[in-house]
N, CA, C, O and CB atoms as a CASP TS submission, in Angstrom:
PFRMAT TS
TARGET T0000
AUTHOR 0000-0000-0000
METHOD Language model
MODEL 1
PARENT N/A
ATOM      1  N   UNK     1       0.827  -1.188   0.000  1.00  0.00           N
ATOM      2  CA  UNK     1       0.000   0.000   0.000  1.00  0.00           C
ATOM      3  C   UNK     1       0.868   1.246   0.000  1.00  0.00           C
ATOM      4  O   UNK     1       2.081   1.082   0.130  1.00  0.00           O
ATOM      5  CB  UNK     1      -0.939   0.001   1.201  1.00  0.00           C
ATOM      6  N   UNK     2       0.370   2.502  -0.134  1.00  0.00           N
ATOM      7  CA  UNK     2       1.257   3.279  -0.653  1.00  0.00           C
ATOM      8  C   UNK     2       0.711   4.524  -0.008  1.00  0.00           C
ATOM      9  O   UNK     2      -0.470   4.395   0.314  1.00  0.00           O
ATOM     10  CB  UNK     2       1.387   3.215  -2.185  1.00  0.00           C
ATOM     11  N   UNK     3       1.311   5.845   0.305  1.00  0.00           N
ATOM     12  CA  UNK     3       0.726   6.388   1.435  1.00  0.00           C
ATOM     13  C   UNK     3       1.009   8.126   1.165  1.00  0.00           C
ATOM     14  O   UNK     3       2.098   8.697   1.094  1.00  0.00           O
ATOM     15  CB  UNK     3       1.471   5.662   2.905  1.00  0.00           C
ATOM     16  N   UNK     4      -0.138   8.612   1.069  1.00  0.00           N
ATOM     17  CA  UNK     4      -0.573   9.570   0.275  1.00  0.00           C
ATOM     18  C   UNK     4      -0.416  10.684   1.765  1.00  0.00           C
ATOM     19  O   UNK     4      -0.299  10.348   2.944  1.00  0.00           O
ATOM     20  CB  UNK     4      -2.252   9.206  -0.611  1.00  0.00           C
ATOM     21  N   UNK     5      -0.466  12.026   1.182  1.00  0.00           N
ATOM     22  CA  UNK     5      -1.446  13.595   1.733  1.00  0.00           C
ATOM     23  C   UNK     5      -2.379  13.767   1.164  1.00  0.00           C
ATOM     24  O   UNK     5      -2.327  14.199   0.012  1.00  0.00           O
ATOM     25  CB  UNK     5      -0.923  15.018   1.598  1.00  0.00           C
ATOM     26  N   UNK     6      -3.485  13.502   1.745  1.00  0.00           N
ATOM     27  CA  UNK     6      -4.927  13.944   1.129  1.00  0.00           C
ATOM     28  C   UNK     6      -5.320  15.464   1.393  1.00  0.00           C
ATOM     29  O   UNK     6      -5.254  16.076   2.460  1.00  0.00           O
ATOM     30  CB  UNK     6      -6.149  13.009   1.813  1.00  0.00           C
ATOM     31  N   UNK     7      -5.711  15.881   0.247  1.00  0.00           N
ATOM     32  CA  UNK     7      -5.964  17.596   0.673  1.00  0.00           C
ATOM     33  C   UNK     7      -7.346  17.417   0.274  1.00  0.00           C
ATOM     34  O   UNK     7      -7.391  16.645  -0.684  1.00  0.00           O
ATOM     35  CB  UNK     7      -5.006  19.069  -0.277  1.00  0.00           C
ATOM     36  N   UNK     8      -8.297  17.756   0.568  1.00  0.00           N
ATOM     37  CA  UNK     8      -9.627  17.569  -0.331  1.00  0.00           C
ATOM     38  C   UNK     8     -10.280  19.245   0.612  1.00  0.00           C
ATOM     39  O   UNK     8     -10.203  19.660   1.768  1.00  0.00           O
ATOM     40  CB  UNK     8     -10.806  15.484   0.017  1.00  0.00           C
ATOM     41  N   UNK     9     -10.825  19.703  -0.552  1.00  0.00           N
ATOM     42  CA  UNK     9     -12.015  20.918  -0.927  1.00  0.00           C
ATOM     43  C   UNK     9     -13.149  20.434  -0.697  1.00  0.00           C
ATOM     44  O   UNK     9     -13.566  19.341  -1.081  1.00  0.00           O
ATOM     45  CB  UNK     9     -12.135  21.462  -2.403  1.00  0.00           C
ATOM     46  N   UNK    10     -13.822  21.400   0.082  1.00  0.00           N
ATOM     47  CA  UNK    10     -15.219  21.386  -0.307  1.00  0.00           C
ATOM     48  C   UNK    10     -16.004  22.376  -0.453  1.00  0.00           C
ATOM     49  O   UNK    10     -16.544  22.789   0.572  1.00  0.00           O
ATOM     50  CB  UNK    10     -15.813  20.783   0.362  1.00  0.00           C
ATOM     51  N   UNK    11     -16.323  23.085  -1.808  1.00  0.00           N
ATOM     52  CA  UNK    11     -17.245  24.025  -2.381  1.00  0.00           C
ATOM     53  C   UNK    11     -18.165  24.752  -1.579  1.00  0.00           C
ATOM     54  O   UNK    11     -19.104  24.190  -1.015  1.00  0.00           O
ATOM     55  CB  UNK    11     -17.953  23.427  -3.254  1.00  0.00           C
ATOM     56  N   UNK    12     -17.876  26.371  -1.470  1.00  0.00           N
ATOM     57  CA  UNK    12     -19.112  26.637  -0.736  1.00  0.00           C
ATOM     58  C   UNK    12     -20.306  26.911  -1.348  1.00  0.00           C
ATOM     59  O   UNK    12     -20.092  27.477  -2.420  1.00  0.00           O
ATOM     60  CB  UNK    12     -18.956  27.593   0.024  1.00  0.00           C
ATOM     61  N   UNK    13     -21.632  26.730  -1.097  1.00  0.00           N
ATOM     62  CA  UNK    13     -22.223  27.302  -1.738  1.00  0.00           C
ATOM     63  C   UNK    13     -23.240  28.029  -1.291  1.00  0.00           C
ATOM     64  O   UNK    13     -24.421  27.854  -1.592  1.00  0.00           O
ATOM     65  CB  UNK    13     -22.429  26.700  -2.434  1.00  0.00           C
ATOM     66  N   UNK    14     -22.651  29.144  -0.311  1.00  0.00           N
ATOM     67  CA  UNK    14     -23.402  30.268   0.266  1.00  0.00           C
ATOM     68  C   UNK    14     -22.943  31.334  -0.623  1.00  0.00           C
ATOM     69  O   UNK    14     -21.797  31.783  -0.642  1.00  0.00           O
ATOM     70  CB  UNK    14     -23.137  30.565   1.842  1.00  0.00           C
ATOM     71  N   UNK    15     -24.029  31.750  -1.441  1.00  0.00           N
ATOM     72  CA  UNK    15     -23.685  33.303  -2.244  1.00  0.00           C
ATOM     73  C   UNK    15     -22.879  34.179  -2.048  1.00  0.00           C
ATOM     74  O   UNK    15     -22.848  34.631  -0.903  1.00  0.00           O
ATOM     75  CB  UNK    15     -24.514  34.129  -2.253  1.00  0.00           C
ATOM     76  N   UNK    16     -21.895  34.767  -3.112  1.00  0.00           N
ATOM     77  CA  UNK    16     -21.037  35.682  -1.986  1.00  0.00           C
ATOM     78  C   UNK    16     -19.976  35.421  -1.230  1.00  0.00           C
ATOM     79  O   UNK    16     -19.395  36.328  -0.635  1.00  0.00           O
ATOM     80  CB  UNK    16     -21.697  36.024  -1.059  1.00  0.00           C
ATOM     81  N   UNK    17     -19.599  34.171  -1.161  1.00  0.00           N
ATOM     82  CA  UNK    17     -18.607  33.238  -0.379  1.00  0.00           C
ATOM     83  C   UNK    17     -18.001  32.293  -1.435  1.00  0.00           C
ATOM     84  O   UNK    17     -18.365  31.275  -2.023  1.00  0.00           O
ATOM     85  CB  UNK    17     -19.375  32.333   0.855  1.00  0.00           C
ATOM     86  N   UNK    18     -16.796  33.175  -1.408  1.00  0.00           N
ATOM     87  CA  UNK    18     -15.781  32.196  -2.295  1.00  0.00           C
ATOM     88  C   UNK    18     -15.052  31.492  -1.621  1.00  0.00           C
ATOM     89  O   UNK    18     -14.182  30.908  -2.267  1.00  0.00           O
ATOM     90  CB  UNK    18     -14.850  32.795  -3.164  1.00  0.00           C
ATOM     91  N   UNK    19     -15.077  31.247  -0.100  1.00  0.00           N
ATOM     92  CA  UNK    19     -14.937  30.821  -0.227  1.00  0.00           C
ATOM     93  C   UNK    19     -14.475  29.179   0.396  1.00  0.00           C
ATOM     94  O   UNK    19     -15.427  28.623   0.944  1.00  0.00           O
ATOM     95  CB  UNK    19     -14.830  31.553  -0.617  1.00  0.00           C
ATOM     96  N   UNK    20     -13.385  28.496   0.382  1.00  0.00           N
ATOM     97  CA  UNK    20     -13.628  26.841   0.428  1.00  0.00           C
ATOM     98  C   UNK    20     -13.083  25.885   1.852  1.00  0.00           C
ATOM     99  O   UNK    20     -12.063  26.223   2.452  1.00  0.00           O
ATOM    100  CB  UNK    20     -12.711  26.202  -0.977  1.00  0.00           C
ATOM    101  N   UNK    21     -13.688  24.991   2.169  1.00  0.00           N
ATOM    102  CA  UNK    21     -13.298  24.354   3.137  1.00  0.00           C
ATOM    103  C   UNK    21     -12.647  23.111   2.926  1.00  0.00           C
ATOM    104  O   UNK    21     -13.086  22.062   2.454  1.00  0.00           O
ATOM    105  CB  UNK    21     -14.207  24.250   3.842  1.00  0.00           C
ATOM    106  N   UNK    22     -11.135  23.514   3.508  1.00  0.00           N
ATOM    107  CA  UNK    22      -9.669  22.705   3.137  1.00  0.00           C
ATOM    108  C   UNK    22      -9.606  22.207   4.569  1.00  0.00           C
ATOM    109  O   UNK    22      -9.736  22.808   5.636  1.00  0.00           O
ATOM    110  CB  UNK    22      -8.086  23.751   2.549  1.00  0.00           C
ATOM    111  N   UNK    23      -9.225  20.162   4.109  1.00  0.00           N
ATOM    112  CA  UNK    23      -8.723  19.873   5.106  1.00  0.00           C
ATOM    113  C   UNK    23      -7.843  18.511   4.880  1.00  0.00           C
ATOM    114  O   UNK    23      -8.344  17.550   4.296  1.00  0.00           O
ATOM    115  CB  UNK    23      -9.743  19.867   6.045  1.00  0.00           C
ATOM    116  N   UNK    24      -6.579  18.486   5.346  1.00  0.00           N
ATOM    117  CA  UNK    24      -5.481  18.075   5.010  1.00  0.00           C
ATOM    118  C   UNK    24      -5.128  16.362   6.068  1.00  0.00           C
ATOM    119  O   UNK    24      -5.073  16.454   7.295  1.00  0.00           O
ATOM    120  CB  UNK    24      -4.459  19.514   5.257  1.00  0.00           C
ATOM    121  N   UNK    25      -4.986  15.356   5.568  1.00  0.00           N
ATOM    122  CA  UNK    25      -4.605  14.226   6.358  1.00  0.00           C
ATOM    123  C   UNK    25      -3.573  13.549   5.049  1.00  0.00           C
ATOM    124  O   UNK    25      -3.318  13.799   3.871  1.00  0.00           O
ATOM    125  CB  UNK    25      -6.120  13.185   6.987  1.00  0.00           C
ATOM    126  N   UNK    26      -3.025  12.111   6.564  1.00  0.00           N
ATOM    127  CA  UNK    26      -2.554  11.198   5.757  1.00  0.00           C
ATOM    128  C   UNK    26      -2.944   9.799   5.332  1.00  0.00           C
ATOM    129  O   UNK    26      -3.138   8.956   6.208  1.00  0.00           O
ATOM    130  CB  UNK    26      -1.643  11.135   6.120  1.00  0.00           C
ATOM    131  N   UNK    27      -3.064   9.514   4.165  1.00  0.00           N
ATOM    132  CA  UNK    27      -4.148   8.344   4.415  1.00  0.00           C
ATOM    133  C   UNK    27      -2.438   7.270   3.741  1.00  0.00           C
ATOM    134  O   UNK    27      -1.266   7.461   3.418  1.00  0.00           O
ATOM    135  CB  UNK    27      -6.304   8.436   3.078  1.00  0.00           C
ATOM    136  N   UNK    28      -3.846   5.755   3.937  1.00  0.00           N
ATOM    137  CA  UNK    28      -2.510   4.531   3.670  1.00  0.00           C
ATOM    138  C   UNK    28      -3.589   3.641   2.361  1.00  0.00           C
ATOM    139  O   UNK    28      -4.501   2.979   2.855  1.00  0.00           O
ATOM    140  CB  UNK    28      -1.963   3.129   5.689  1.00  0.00           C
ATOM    141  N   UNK    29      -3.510   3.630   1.089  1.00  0.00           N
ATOM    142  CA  UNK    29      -4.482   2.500   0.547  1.00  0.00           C
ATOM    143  C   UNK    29      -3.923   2.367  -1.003  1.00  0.00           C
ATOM    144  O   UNK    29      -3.378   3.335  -1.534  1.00  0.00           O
ATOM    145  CB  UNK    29      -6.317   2.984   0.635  1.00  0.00           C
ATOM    146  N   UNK    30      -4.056   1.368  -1.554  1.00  0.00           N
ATOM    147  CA  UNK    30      -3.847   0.715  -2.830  1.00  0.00           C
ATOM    148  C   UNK    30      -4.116   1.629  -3.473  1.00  0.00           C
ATOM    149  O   UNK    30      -3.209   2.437  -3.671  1.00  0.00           O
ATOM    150  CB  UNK    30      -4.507  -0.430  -3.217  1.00  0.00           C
ATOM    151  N   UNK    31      -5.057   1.814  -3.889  1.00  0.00           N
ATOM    152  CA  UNK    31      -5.759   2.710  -5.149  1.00  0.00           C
ATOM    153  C   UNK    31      -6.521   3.822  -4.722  1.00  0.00           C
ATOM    154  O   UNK    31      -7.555   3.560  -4.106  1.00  0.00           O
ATOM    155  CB  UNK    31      -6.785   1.885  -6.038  1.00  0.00           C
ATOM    156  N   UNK    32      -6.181   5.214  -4.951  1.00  0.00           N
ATOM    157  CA  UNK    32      -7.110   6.543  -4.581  1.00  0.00           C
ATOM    158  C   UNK    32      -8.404   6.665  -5.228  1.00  0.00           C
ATOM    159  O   UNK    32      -9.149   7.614  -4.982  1.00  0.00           O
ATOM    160  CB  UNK    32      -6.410   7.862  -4.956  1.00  0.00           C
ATOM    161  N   UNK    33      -8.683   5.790  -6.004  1.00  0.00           N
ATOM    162  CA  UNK    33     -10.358   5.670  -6.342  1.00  0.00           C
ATOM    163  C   UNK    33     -11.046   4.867  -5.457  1.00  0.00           C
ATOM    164  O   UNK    33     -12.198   5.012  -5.049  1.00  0.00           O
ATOM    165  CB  UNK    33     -10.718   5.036  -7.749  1.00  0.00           C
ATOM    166  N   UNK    34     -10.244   4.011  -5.195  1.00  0.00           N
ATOM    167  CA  UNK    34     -11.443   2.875  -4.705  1.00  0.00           C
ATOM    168  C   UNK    34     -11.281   3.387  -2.742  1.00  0.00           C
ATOM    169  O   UNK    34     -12.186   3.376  -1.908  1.00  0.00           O
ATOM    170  CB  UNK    34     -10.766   0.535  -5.237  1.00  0.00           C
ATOM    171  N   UNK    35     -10.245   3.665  -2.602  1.00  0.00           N
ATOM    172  CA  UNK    35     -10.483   4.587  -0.827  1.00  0.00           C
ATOM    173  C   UNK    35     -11.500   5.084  -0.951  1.00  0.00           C
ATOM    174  O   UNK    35     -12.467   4.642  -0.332  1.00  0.00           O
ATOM    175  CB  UNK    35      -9.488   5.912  -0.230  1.00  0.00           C
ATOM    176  N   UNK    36     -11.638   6.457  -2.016  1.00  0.00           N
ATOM    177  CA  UNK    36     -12.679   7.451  -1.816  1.00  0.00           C
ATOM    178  C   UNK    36     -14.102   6.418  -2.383  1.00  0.00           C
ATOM    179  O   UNK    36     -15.143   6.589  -1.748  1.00  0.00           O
ATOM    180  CB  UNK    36     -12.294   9.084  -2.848  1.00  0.00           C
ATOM    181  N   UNK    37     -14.126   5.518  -3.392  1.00  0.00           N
ATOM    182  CA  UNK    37     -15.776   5.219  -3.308  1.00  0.00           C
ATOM    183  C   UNK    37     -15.867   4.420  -1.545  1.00  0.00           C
ATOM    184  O   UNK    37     -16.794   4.587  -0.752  1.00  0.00           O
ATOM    185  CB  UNK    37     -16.395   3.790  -4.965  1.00  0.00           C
ATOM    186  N   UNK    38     -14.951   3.796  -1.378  1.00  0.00           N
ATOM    187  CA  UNK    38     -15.372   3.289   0.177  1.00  0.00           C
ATOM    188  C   UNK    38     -15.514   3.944   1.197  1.00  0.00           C
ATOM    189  O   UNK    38     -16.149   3.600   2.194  1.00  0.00           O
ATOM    190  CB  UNK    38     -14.640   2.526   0.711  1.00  0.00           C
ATOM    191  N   UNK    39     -14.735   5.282   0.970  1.00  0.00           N
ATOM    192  CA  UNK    39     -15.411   6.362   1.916  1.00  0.00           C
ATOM    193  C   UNK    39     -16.321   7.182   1.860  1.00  0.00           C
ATOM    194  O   UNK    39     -16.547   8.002   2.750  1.00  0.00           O
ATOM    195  CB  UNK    39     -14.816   7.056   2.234  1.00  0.00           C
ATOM    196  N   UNK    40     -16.953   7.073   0.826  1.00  0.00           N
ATOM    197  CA  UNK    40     -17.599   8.016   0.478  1.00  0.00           C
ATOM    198  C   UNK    40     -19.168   6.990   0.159  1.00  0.00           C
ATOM    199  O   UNK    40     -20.122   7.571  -0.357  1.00  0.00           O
ATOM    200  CB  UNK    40     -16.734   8.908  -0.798  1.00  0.00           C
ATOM    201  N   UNK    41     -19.284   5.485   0.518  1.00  0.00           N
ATOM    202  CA  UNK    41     -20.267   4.485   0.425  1.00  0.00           C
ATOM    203  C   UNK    41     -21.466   5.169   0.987  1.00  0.00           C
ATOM    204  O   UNK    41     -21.577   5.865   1.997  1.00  0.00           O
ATOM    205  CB  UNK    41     -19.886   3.159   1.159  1.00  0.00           C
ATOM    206  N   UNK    42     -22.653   4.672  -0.238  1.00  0.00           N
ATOM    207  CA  UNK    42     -23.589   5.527   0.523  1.00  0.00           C
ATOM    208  C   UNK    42     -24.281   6.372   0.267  1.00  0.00           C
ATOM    209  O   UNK    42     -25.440   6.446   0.675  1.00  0.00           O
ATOM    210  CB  UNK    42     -23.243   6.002   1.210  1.00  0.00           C
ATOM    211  N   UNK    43     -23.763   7.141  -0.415  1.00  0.00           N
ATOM    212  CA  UNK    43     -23.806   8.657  -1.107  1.00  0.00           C
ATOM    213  C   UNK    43     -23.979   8.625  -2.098  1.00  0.00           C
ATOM    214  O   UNK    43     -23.438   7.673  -2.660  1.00  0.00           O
ATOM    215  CB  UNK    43     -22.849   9.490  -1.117  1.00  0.00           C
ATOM    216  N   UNK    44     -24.801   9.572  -2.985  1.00  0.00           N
ATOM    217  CA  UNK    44     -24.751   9.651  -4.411  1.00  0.00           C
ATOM    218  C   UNK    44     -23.321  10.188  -4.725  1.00  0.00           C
ATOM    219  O   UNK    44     -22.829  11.106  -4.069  1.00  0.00           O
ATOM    220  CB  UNK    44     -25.928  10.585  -5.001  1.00  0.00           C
ATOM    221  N   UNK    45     -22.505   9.412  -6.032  1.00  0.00           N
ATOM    222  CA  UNK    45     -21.187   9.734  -6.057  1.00  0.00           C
ATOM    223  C   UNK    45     -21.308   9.959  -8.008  1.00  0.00           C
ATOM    224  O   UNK    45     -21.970   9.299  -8.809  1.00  0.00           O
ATOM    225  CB  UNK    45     -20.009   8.296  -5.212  1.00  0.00           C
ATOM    226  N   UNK    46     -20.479  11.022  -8.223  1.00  0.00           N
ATOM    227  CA  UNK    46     -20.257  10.985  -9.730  1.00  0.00           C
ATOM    228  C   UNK    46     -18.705  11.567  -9.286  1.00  0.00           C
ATOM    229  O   UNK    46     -18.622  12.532  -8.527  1.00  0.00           O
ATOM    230  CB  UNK    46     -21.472  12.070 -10.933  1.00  0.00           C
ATOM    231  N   UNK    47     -17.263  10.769  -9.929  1.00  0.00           N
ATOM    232  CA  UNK    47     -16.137  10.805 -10.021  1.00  0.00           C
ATOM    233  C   UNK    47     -15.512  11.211 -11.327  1.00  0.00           C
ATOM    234  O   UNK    47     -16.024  10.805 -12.371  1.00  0.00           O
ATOM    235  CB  UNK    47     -15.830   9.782  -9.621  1.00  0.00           C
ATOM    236  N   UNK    48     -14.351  12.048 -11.355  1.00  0.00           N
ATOM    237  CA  UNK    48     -13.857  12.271 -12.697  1.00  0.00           C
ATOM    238  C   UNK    48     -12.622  12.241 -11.843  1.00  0.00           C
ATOM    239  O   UNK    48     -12.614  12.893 -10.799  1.00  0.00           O
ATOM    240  CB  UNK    48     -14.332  13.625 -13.751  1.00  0.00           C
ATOM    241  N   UNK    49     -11.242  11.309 -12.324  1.00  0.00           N
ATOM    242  CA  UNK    49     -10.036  11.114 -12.172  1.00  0.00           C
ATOM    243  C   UNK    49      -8.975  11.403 -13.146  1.00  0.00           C
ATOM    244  O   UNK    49      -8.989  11.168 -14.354  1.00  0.00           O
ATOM    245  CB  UNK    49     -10.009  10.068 -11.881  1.00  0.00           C
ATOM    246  N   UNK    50      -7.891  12.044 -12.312  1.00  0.00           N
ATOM    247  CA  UNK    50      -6.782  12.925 -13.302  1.00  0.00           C
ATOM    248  C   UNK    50      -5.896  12.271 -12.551  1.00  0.00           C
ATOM    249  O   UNK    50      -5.936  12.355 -11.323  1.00  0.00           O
ATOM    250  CB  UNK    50      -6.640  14.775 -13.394  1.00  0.00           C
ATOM    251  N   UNK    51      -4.955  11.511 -13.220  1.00  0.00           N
ATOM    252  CA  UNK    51      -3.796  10.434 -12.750  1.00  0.00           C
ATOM    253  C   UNK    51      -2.447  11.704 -13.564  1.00  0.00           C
ATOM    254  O   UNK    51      -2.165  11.678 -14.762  1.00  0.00           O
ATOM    255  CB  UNK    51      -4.030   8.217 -13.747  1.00  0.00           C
ATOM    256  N   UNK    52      -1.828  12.682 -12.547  1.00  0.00           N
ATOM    257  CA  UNK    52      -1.110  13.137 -13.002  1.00  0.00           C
ATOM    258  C   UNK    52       0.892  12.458 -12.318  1.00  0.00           C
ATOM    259  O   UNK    52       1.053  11.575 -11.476  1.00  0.00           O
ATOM    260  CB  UNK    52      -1.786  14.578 -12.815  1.00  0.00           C
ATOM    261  N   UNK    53       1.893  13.142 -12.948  1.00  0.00           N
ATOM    262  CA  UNK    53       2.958  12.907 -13.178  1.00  0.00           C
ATOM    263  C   UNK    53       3.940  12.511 -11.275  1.00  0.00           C
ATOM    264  O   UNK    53       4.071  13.260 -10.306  1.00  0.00           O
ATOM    265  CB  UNK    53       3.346  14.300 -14.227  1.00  0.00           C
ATOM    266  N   UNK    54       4.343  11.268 -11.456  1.00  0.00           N
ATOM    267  CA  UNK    54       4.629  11.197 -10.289  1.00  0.00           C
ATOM    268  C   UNK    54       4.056  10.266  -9.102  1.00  0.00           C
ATOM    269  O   UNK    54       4.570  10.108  -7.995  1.00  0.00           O
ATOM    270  CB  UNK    54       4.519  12.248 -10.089  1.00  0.00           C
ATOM    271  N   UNK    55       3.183   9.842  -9.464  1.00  0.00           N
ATOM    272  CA  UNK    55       1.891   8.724  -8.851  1.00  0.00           C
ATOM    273  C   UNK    55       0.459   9.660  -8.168  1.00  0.00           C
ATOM    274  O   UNK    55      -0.584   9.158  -7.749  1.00  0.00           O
ATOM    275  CB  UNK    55       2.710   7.581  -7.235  1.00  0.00           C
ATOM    276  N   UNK    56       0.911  11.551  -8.240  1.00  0.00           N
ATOM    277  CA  UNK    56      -0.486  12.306  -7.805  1.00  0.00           C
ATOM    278  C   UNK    56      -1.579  11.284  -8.630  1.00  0.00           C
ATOM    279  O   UNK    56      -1.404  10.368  -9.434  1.00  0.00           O
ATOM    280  CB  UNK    56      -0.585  14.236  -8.426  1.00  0.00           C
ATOM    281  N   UNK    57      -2.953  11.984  -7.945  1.00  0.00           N
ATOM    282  CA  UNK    57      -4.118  11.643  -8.324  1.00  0.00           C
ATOM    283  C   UNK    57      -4.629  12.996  -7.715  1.00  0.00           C
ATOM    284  O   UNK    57      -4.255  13.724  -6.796  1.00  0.00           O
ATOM    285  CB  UNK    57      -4.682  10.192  -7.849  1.00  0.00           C
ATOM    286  N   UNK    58      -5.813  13.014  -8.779  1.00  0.00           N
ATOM    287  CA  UNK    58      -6.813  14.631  -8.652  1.00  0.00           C
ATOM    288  C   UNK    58      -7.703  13.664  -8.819  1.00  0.00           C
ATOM    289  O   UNK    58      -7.707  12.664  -9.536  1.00  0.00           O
ATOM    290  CB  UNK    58      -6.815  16.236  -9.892  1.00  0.00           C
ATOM    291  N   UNK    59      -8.742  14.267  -7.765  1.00  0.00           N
ATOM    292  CA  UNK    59     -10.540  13.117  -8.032  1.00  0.00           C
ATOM    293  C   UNK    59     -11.298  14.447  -7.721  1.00  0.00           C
ATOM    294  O   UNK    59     -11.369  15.095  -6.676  1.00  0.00           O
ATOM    295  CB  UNK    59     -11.150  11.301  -6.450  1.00  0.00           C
ATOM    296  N   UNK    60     -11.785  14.630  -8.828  1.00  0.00           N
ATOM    297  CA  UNK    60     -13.411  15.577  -8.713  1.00  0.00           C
ATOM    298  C   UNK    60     -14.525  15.015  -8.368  1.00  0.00           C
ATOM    299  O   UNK    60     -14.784  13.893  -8.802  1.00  0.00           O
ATOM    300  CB  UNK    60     -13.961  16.167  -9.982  1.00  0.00           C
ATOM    301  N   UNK    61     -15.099  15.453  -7.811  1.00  0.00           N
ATOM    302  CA  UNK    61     -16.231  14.901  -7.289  1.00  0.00           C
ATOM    303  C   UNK    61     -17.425  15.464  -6.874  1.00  0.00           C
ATOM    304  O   UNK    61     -17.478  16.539  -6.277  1.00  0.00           O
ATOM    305  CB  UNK    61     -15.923  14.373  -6.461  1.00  0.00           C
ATOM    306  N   UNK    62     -18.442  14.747  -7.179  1.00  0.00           N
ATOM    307  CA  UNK    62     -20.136  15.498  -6.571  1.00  0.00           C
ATOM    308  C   UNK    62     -20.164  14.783  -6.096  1.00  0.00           C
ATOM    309  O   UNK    62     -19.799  13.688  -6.525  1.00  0.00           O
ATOM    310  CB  UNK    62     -21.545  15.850  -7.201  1.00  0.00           C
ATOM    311  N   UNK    63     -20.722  15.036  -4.647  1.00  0.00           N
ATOM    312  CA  UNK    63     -21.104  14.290  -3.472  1.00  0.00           C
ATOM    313  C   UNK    63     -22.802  14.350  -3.366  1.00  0.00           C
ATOM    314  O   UNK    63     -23.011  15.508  -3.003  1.00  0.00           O
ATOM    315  CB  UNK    63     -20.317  14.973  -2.110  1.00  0.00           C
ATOM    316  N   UNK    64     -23.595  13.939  -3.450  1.00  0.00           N
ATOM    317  CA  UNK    64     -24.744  13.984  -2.858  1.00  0.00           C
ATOM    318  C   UNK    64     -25.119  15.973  -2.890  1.00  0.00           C
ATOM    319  O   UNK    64     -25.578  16.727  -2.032  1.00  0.00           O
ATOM    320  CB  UNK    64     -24.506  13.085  -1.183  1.00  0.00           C
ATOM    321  N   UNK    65     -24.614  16.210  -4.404  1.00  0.00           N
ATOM    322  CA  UNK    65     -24.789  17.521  -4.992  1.00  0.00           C
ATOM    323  C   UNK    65     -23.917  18.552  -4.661  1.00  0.00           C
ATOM    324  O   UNK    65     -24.159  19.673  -5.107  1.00  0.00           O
ATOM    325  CB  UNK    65     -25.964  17.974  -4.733  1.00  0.00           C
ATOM    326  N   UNK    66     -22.548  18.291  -3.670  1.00  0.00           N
ATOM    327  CA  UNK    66     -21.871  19.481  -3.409  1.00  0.00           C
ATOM    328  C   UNK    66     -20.454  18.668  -4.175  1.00  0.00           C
ATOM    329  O   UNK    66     -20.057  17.512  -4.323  1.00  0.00           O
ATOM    330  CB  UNK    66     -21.845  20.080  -1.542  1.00  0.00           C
ATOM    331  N   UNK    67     -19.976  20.148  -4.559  1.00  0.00           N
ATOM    332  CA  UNK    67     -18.831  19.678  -5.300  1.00  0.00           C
ATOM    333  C   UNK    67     -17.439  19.650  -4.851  1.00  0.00           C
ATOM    334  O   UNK    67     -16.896  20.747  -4.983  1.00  0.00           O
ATOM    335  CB  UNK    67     -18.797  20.326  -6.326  1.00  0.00           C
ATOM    336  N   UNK    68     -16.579  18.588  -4.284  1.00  0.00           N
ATOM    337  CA  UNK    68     -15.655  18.216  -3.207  1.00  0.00           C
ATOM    338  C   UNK    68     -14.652  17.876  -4.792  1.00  0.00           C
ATOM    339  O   UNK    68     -15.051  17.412  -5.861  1.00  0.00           O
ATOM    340  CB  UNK    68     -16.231  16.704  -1.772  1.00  0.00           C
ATOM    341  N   UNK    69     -13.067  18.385  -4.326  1.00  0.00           N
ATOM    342  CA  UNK    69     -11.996  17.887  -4.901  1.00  0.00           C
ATOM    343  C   UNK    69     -11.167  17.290  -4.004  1.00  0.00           C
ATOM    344  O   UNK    69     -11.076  17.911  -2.945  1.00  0.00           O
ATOM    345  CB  UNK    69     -11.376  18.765  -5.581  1.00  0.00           C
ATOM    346  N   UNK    70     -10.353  16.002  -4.103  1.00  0.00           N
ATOM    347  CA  UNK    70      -9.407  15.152  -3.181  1.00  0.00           C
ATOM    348  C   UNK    70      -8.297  15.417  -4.568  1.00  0.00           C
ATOM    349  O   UNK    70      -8.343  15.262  -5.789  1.00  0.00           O
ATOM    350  CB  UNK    70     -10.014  13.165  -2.602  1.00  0.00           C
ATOM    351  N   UNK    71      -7.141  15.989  -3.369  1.00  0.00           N
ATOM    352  CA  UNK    71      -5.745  15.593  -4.095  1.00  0.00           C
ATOM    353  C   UNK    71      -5.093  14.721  -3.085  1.00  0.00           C
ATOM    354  O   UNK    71      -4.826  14.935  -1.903  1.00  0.00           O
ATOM    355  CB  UNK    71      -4.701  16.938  -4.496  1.00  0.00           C
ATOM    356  N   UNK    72      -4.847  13.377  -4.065  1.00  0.00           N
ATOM    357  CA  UNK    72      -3.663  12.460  -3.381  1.00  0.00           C
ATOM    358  C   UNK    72      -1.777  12.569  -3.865  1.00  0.00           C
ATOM    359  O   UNK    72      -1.182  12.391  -4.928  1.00  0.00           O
ATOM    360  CB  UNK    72      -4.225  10.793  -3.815  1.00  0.00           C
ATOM    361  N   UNK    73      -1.470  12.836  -2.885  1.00  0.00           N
ATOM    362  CA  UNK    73      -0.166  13.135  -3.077  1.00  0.00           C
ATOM    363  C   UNK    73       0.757  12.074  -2.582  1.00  0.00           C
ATOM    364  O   UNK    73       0.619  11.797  -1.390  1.00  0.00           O
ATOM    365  CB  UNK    73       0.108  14.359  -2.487  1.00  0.00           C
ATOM    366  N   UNK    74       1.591  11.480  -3.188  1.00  0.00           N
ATOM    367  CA  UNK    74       2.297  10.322  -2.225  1.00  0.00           C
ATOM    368  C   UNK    74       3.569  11.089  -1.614  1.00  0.00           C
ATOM    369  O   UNK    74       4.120  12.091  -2.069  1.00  0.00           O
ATOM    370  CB  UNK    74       2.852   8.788  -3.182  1.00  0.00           C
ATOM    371  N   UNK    75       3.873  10.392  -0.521  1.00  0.00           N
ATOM    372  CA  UNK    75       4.671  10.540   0.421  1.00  0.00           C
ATOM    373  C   UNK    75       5.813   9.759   0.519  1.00  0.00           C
ATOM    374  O   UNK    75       6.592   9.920   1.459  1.00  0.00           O
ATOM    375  CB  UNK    75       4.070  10.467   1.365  1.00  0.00           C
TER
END
């Protein structure tokens, strides 16, 4: 397993308020898609994944209508 900094956003969407709620951990798991559908079980989920240079991962995401970004960063 391989062991990431998770930064993940979450969109405000009070008018007028740009703006976003950042919060930063370290997680430990195989694959950064399949963590977040298991954490995220449950929920209406629509995912779009950006596998960039280095082993990052960018996951966009609607959660149950709010719009959350996870960056996995390995460590």
């Amino acid at each position: 397993m391989a062991e990431y900094e998770l930064v993940y956003e979450i969109k405000n969407l009070c008018r007028n308020n740009q703006m976003r709620d950042v919060f930063f951990e370290e997680v430990e798991c195989a694959d950064p898609e399949e963590y977040l559908r298991q954490r995220l079980a449950g929920k209406r989920l629509e995912l779009s994944v950006e596998r960039g240079t280095g082993g990052a991962v960018t996951i966009h995401a609607v959660v149950d209508g709010l719009t959350e970004k996870y960056v996995f960063t390995p460590i």
